[in-house]
C-alpha positions as CSV (number, residue, x, y, z in Angstrom):
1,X,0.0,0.0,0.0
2,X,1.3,3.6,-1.2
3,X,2.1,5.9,1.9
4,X,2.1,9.1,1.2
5,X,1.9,10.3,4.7
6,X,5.3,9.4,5.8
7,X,6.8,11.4,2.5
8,X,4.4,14.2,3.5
9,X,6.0,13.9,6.9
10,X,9.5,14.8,5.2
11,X,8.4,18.0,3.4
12,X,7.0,19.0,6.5
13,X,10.4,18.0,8.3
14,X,12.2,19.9,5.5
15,X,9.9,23.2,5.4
16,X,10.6,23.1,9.2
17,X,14.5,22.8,8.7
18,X,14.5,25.6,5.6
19,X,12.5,27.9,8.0
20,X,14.7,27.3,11.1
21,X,17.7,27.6,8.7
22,X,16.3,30.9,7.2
23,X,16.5,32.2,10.7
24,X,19.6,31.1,11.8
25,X,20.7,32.9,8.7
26,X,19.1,36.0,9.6
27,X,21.0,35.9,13.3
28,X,24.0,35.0,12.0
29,X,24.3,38.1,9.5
30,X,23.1,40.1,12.1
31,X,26.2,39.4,14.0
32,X,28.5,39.1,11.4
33,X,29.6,35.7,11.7
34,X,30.8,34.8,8.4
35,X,32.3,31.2,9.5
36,X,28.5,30.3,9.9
37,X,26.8,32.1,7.4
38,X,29.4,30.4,4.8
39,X,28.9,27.1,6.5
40,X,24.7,27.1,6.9
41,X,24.2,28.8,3.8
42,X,24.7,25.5,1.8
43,X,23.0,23.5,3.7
44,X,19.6,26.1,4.1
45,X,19.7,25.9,0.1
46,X,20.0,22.4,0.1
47,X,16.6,22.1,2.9
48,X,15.0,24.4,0.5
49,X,15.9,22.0,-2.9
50,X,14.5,19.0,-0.8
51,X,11.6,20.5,-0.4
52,X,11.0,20.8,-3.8
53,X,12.0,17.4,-4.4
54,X,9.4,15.6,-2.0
55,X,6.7,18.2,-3.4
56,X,7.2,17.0,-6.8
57,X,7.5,13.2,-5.4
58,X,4.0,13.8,-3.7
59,X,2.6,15.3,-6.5
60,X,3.7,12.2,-9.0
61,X,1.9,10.2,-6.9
62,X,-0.9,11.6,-6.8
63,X,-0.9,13.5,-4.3
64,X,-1.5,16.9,-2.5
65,X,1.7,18.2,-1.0
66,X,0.8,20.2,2.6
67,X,1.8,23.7,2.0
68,X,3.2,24.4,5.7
69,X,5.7,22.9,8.0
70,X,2.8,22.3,10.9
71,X,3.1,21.7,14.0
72,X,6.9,20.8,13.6
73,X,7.5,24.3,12.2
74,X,6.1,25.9,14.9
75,X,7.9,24.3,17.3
76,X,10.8,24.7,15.3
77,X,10.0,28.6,15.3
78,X,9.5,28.9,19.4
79,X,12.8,26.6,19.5
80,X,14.8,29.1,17.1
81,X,13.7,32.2,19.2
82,X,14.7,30.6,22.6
83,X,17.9,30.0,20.7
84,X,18.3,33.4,19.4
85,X,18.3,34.6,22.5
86,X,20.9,32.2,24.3
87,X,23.5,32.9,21.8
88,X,25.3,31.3,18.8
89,X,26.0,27.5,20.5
90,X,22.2,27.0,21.9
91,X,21.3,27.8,18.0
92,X,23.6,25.4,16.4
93,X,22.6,22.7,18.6
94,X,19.6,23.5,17.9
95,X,20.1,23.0,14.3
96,X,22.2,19.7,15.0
97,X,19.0,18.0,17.6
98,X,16.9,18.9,14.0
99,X,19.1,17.9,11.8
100,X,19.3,14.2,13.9
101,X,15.8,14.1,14.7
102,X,15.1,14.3,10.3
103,X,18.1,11.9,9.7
104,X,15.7,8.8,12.2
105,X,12.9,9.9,9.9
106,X,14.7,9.2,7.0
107,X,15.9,6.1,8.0
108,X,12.4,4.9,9.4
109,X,11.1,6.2,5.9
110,X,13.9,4.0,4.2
111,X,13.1,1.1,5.8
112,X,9.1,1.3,5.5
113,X,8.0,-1.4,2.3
114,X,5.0,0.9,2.1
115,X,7.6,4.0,0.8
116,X,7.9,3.5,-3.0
117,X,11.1,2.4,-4.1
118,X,11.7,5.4,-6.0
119,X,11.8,7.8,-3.3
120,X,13.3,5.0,-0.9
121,X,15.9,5.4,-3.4
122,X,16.5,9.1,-3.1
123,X,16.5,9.0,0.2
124,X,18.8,6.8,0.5
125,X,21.0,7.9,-2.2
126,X,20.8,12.0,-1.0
127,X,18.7,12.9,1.7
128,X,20.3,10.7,4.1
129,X,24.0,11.7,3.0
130,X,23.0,15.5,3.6
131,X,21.6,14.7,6.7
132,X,25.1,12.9,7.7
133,X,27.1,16.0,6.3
134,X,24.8,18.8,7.5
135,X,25.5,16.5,11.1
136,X,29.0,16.9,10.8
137,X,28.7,20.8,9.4
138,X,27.4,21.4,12.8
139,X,29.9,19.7,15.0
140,X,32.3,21.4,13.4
141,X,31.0,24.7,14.1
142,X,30.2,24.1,17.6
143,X,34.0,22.7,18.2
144,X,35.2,26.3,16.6
């Protein structure tokens, strides 16, 4: 049986992460820390192609992508203020506790026989490998 829902989850997961990146962005320039903006820059543009992606996925199957991040986003957005105000290391591990929490869901989505095999595939294949560099972008920020 097709499921739909758990690729909707994604593009929720990934609207979420492009929003949260967007703001990290905004603080980050703000501040004028280029070391981050170089380093998150990459990896908000690559939330925001993955988004794309899953849309058109949904949409070849027949389905209706959401057009919001839900609940997660919001949750995403409180988590990102709180953060904002803490200072640079609360953010980034911010960032690094989403970018983990998406990386489980793309592994659960991997491994579900109800996920068709072509977007098992790319998530395998991509989403899973940004999710492993975008992990180790952040380590490496928070150990500068």
């Amino acid at each position: 049986m097709l499921n739909i829902n758990k690729i909707e989850k994604l593009l929720k997961n990934e609207m979420a992460a492009a929003e949260t990146y967007h703001q990290a962005l905004e603080k980050f320039e703000e501040e004028a820390q280029g070391n981050e903006l170089n380093s998150l820059q990459p990896i908000y543009e690559e939330h925001t192609e993955a988004v794309s992606e899953l849309q058109e996925k949904i949409q070849q199957l027949g389905g209706m992508p959401p057009s919001g991040s839900g609940l997660w986003g919001s949750w995403s957005e409180a988590l990102m203020g709180g953060a904002k105000l803490i200072g640079k290391d609360a953010m980034l591990n911010a960032l690094l506790a989403g970018e983990k929490s998406g990386l489980d869901d793309y592994q659960d989505a991997a491994e579900d026989p109800d996920v068709p095999p072509e977007v098992s595939d790319l998530i395998k294949s991509k989403f899973m490998n940004s999710q492993q560099e975008n992990i180790r972008v952040l380590n490496r920020l928070l150990q500068s």
